[in-house]
N, C-alpha and C positions, 0 to 999 in steps of 0.2 A: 442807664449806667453802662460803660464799655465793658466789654469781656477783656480776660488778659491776653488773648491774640491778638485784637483790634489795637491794645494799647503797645504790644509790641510790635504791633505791623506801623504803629503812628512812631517809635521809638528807629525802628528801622529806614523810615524815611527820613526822620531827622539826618542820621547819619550817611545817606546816601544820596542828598540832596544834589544840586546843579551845582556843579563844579569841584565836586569831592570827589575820591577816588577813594572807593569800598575795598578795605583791605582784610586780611585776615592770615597774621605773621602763622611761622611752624608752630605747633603747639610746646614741644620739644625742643629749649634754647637752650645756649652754654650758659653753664653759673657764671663765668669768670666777670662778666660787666657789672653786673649785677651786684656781686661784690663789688666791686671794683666803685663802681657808682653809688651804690645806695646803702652800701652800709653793714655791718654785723646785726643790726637789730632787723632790717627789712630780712636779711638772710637767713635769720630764724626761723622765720614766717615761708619760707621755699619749702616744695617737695622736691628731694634730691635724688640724684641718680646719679653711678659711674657706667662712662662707656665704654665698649673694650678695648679704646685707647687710652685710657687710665685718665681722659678728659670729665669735668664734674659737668652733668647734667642740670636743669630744672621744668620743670611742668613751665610754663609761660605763666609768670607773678603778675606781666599787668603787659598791657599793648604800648605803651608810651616809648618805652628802651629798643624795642625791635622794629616799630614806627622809626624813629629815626635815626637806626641803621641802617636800615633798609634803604631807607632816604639818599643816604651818603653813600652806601652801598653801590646805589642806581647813579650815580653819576650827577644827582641835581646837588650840587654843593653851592647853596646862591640863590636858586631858581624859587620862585614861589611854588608852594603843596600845598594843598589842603586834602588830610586826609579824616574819612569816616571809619567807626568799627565798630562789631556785634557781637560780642562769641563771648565762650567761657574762658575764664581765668581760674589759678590754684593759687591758693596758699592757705597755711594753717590756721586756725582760728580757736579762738578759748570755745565759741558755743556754733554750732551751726556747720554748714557743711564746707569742706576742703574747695569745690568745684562751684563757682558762681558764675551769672552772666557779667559783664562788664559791657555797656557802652558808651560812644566819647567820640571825640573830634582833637584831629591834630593838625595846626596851622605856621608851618613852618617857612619861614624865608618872605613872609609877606613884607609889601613895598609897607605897610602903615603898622603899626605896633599897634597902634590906639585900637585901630580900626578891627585888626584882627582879635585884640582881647574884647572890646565890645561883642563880635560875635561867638566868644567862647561862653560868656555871661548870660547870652539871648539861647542857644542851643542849652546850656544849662538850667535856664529856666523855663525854657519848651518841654523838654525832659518833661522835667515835674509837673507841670502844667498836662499833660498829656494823661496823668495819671493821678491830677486831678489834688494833687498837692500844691497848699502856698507854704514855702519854706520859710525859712530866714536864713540870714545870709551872716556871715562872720567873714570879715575881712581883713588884711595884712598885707604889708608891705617889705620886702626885702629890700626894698631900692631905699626905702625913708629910714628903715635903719641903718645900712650902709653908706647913705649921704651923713648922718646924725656920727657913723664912727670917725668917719673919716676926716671929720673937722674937731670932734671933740681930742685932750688934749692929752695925750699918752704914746710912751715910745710906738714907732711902726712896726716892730717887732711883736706887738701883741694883738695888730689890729685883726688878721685874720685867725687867729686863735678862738678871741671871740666872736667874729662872726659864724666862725665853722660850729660855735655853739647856740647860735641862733635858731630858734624853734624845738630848744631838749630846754626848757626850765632848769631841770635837776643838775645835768650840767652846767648849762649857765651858772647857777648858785653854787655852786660849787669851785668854777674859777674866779668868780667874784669875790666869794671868803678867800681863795688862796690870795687874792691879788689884795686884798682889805689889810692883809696879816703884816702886821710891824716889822715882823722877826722873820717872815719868808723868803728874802730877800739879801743880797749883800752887795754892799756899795763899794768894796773892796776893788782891788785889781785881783784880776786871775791868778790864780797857783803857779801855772805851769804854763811854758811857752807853748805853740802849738807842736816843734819835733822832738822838744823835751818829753813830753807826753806818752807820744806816737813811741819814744825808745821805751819808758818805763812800761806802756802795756804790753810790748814787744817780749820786754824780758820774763815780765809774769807770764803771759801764756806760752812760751816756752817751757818756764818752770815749771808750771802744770799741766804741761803734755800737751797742749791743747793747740791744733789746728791755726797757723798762721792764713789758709787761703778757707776757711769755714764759713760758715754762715755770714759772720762779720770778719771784718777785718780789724786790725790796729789801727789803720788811718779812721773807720768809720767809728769804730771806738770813744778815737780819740774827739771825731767831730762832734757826737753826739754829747760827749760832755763839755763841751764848749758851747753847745747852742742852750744848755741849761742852766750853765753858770751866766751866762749875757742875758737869758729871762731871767734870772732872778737877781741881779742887778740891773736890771731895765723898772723901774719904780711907776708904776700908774697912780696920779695921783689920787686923793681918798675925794675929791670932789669930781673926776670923773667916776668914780665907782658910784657914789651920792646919783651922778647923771642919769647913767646907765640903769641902772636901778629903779629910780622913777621912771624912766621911759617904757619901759617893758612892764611894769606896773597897769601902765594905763589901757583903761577898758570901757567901755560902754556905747552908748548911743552913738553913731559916727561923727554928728557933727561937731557937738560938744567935746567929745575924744580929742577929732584934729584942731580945737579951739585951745583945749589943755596941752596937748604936741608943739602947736607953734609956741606959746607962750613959754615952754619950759626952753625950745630953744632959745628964741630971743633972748630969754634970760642970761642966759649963758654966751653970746654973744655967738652963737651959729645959726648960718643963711641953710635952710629947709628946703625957702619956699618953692623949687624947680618940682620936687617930688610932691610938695604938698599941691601944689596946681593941679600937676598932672590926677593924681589923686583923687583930686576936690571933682574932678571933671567924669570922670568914671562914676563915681557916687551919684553924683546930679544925673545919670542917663539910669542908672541901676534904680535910683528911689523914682523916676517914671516912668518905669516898666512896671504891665501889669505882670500880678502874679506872684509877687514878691511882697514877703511878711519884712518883719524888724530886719533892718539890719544894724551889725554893731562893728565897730572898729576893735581889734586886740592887735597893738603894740606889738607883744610877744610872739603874735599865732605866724606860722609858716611851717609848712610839711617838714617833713626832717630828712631832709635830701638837697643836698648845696648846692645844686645845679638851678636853681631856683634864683629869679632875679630882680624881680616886678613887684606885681600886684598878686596875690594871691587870695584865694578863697575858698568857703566849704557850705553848702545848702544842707540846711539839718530840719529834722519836723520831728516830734517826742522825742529828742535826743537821738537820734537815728543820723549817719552823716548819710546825705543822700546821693552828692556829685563833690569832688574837690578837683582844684585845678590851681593856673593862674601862668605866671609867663616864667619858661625855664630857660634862658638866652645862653647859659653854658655848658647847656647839655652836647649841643653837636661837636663843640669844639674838645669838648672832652673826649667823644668819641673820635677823635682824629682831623675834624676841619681844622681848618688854617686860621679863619677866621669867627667869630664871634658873629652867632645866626639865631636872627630872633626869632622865637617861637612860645607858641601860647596854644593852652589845652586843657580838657576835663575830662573825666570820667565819669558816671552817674552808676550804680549799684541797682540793678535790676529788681533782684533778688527785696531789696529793703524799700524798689518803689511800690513792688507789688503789694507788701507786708502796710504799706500805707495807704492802698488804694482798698485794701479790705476791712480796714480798721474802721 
């Protein structure tokens, strides 16, 4: 049986292999991306700090965001990377400690998409494998839902509404009920022209003292309740929500899963099958790879970070997640590229592969 040096001396090769380039960001990053990118709910999860330039601080939450600034940073906007990484990450946690390891691989700007997610999947099951874990696998698609929106039949005004709520349930159900609601909605015309508007909030906030050049304005005012009145006279019909609904539903064994996916599309008269190939082809290399338990397809599953574009996934063993990853192709461009740069990547939780390897 291996020691946990051995296993992390074999965890540190992984990530340091022929042709990676071993990084290891500040530990010390600004909050602002971070927000910016991931969310109020990942942001909870930060240890914060001000600097004495009244700038918000965080402990480094995970290696992925300053990976590939770093990236752009450097000038390779385009070029193929592949990078490896070892070290601690913070963030808060209901049981356990603040300070864990984190390692992972990040494959950015590769000539082949396929090719580089294959080796996210192989490095992710090496991990485990090293430590003497056979996982299972949970898998998802952000690309099969976003082809499935984009053809099913509802104003375009709503389409990235709900995908930005893809991978939160509670949300999702939640815009689903509003959007199911009879009464939600008004099929009317508008109240008020768009500079009819703009004069009546002009004269209220005058009346009430309040700041013409403030936080908002009257023009933005006025635009924000004109994008609310056009959602709720924008009507999704009750047979895409019926769609939608079943789709995100579905769960089990992969094959049978994507047998019930295509069928529900055809049903409905929408073409899948680009994403379901690509898919199908992934699966068939993943269920031949040794080292690997059940896997299962969930409809619904995907990190809760929109920057997120593919295939995604999570390796779990007694409920435990043990790596998650999968291909995030809008993350650079968010960060400032010009262009839409693929890239695909996992993490593996040291910390819980150990807690596995002594069980």
């Amino acid at each position: 049986m291996s020691t946990p040096e051995e296993r992390r001396a074999a965890l540190l090769a992984l990530t340091g292999g022929e042709g990676f380039t071993h990084v290891s960001p500040p530990i010390l990053m600004r909050a602002t991306p971070y927000f910016n990118l991931a969310g109020e709910e990942f942001g909870r999860r930060m240890l914060l700090t001000a600097g004495n330039d009244g700038e918000e601080y965080c402990l480094r939450p995970d290696f992925t965001l300053p990976i590939a600034m770093g990236y752009l940073d450097g000038g390779a906007a385009g070029l193929a990377a592949s990078f490896g990484y070892l070290g601690p990450v913070f963030r808060q946690r209901q049981n356990g400690p603040t300070e864990f390891e984190q390692a992972g691989i990040e494959l950015i700007g590769q000539p082949d998409r396929d090719e580089a997610l294959d080796r996210v999947f192989a490095f992710a099951i090496a991990a485990t494998t090293a430590y003497g874990v056979t996982p299972e696998v949970t898998l998802g698609s952000v690309e099969l839902f976003e082809a499935l929106l984009a053809k099913a039949d509802m104003p375009d005004v709503w389409r990235p509404r709900i995908r930005h709520r893809f991978g939160h349930p509670e949300a999702m159900e939640r815009l689903l009920l509003r959007l199911s609601d009879p009464h939600g909605g008004s099929s009317g015309s508008l109240p008020w022209k768009h500079k009819e508007l703009v004069s009546v909030v002009t004269d209220q906030m005058v009346a009430a003292g309040l700041s013409l050049t403030g936080s908002r304005s009257p023009e933005e005012i006025a635009e924000r309740y004109f994008e609310k009145q056009q959602l709720a006279a924008a009507r999704v019909p009750s047979e895409t929500i019926t769609l939608l609904r079943a789709y995100l539903a579905l769960s089990g064994p992969v094959a049978s899963t994507l047998e019930r996916i295509e069928k529900l599309a055809v049903d409905q008269g929408i073409d899948i099958s680009v994403p379901l190939k690509r898919l199908g082809m992934h699966i068939d290399a993943l269920e031949s790879a040794p080292g690997v338990g059940k896997i299962t397809f969930d409809a619904g599953f995907s990190p809760r970070l929109d920057y997120y574009t593919g295939l995604v996934f999570e390796l779990t063993s007694n409920e435990r997640t043990l790596s998650s990853g999968g291909e995030y192709g809008r993350l650079l461009q968010r960060l400032g590229a010009t262009d839409e740069i693929d890239a695909a990547g996992c993490a593996v939780w040291v910390d819980r592969l150990e807690a596995e390897a002594g069980a």
